[in-house]
C-alpha positions as CSV (number, residue, x, y, z in Angstrom):
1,X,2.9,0.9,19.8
2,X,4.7,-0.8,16.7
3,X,8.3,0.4,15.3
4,X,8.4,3.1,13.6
5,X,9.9,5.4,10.8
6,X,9.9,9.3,12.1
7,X,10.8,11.5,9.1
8,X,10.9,15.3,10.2
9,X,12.3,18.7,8.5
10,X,11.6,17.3,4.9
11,X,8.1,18.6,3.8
12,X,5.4,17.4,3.0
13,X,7.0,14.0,4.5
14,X,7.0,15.1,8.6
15,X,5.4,12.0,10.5
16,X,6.0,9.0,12.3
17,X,5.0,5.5,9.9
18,X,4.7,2.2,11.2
19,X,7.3,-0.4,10.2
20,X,6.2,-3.3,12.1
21,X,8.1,-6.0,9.9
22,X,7.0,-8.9,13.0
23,X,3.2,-8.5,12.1
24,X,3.8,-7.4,8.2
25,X,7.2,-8.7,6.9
26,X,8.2,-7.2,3.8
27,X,6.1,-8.3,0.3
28,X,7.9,-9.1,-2.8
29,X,7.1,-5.8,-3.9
30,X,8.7,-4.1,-1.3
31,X,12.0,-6.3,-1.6
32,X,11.6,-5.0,-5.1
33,X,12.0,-1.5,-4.1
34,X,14.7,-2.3,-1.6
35,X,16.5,-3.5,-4.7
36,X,15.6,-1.0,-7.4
37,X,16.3,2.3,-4.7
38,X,19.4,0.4,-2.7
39,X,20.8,-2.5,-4.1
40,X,20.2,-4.9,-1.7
41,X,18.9,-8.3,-2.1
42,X,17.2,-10.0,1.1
43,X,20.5,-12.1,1.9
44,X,22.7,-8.7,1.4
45,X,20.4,-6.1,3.2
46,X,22.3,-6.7,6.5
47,X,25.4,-5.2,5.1
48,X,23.6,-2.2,4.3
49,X,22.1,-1.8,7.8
50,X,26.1,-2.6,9.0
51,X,27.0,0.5,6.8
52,X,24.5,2.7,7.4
53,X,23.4,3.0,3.8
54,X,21.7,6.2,2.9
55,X,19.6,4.8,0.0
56,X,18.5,1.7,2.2
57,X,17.1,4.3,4.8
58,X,15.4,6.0,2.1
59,X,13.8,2.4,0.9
60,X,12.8,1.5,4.5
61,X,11.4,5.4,4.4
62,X,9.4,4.8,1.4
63,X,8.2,1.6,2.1
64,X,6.9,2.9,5.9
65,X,4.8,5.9,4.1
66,X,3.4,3.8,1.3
67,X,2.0,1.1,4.2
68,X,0.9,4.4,6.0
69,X,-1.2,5.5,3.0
70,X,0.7,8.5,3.2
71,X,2.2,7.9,-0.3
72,X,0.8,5.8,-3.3
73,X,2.8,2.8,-5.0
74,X,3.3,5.5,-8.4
75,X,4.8,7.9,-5.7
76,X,8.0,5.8,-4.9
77,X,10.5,6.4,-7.2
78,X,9.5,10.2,-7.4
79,X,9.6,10.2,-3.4
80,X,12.8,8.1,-3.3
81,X,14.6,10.9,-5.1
82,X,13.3,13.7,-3.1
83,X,14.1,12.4,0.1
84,X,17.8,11.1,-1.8
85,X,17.8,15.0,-2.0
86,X,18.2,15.2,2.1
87,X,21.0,16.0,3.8
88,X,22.0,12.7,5.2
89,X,22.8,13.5,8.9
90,X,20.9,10.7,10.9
91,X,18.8,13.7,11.9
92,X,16.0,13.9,9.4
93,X,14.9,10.0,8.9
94,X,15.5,7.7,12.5
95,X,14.0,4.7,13.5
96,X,11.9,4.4,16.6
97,X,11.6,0.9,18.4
98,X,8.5,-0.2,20.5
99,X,9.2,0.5,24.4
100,X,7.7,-2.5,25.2
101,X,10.0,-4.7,22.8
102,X,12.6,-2.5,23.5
103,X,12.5,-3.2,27.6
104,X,11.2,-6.9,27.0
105,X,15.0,-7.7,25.1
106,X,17.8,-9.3,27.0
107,X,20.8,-7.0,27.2
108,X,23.1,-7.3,24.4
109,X,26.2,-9.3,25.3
110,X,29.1,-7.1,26.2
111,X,31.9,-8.6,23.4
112,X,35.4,-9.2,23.9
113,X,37.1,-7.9,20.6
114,X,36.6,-11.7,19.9
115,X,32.9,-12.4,18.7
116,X,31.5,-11.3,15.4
117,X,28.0,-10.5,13.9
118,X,26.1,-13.4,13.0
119,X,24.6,-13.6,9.6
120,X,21.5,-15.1,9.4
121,X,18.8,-15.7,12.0
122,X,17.8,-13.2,14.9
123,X,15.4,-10.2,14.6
124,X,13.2,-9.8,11.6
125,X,13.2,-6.0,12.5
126,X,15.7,-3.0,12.2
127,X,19.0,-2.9,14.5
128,X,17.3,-2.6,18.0
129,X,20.2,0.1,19.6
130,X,18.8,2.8,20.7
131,X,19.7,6.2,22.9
132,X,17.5,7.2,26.0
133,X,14.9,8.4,24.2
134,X,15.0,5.0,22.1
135,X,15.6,6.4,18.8
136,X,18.1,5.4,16.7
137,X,19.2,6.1,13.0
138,X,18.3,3.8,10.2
139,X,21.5,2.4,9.2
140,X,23.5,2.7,11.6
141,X,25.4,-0.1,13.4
142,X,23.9,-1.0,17.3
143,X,23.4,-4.7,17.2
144,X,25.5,-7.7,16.3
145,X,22.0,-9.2,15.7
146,X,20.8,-9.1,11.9
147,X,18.2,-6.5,11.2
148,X,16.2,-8.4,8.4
149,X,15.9,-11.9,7.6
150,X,15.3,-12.7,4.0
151,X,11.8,-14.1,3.5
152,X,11.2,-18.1,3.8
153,X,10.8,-19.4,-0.1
């Protein structure tokens, strides 16, 4: 089972869409709609993760459903703006790691006030915290591990 974006409460979107970025890392056109919906650039989009930036959530959103067939490439701006429409609670758009990955990483380190997030390197997937039932928000802050490395060039 891959990660995965689970969108529920905001019709006709309700599912669960891959977003296995180890197997398929973003395209160029993707990292063109992360732009064009968020703002973020592939050196930058760790900030937004950091922040928990509504309209990165709704990029990653997109991006999952268009790889899932669910939506066509024409769709994304016009879905973009529907789901921008959402109230943004952390409730309606979360991110759901693999079990396997999820039990498989080491434990993050416990910090002492004195360490701080490194910025480049590390996972080439979304930040990897996660409740007990291993979901966790799009956006919001669990690991001091970068969420997305910027494709090689």
């Amino acid at each position: 089972m891959a990660d995965r974006i689970v969108i529920s409460n905001v019709q006709p979107f309700d599912g669960a869409y891959p977003l296995d970025l180890e197997e398929a890392p973003f395209t160029t056109r993707e990292w063109r709609w992360i732009k064009q919906l968020s703002g973020y650039l592939p050196g930058t989009v760790q900030q937004g993760f950091e922040g928990g930036d509504p309209d990165l959530v709704v990029a990653l959103a997109v991006i999952s459903m268009v790889r899932a067939n669910k939506i066509s490439r024409d769709d994304v701006a016009q879905t973009a703006d529907q789901l921008a429409d959402v109230p943004h609670d952390g409730a309606r758009i979360t991110f759901q790691a693999d079990q396997e990955e999820a039990d498989a990483r080491p434990p993050e380190p416990s910090g002492n006030g004195n360490s701080s997030p490194t910025g480049s390197g590390g996972s080439s997937s979304p930040p990897t915290g996660r409740s007990a039932n291993h979901q966790s928000p799009i956006g919001e802050p669990t690991s001091p591990t970068p969420a997305i490395s910027g494709p090689v060039t």
